[in-house]
C-alpha positions as CSV (number, residue, x, y, z in Angstrom):
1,X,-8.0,8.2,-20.2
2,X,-4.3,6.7,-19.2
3,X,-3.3,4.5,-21.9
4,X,-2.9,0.7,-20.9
5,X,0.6,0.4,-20.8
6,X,0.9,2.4,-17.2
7,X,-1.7,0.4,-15.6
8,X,1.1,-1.7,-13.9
9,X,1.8,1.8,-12.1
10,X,-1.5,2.7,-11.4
11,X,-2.5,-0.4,-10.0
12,X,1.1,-0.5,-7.4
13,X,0.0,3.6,-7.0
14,X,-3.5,2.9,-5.9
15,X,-2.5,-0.8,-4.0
16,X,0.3,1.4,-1.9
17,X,-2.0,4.4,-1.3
18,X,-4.9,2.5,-0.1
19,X,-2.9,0.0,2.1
20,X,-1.0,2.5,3.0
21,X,-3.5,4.9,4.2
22,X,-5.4,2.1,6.4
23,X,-2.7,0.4,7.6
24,X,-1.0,3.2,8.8
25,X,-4.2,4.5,10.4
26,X,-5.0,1.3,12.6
27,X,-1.4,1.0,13.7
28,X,-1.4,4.3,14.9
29,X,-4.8,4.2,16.7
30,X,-3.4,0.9,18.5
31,X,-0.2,2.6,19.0
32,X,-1.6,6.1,20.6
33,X,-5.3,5.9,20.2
34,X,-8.0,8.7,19.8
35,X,-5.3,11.6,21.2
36,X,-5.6,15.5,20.2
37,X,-2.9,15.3,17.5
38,X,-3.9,12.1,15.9
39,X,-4.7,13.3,12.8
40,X,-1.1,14.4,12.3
41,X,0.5,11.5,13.8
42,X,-1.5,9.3,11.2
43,X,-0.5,11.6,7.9
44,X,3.2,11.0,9.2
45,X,2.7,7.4,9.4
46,X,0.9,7.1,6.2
47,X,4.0,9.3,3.9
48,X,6.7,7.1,5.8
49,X,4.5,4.1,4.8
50,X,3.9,5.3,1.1
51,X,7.8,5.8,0.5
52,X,8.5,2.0,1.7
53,X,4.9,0.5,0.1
54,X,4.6,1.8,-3.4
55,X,8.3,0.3,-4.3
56,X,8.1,-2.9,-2.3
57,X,4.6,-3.6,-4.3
58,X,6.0,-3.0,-7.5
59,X,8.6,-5.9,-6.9
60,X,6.1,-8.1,-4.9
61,X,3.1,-8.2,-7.3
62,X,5.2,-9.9,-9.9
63,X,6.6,-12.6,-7.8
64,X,3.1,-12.7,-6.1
65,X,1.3,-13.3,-9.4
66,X,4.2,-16.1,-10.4
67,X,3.4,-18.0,-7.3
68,X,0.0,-17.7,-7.6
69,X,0.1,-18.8,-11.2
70,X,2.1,-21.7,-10.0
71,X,-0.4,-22.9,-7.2
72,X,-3.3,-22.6,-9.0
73,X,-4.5,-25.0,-11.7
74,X,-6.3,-24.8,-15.0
């Protein structure tokens, strides 16, 4: 098993890959829909979208958990 101290960088790896991976796919079905090459267009999308999403989570999640902590009571 991965030792506890990279779990920060798991959970940004898995939080990018996943959002990434849907959220690329809907845009681009919107964008082009159902055509012959789709599947291609989408893995594009999704590696452009990994590259931007797996840094910006790592500095989000942070300040995301500070205002959280802030907003919510004991």
């Amino acid at each position: 098993m991965i030792p506890r101290k990279y779990e920060f960088f798991l959970f940004t790896f898995f939080m990018a890959l996943f959002m990434s991976i849907f959220m690329s796919g809907v845009i681009s079905l919107i964008n082009v829909g159902w055509v012959d090459n789709f599947g291609r267009i989408w893995a594009e999308a999704f590696i452009k979208a990994f590259i931007v999403a797996y840094p910006t989570i790592m500095v989000v999640v942070p300040q995301v958990r500070r205002i959280v902590k802030f907003l919510i009571r004991d």
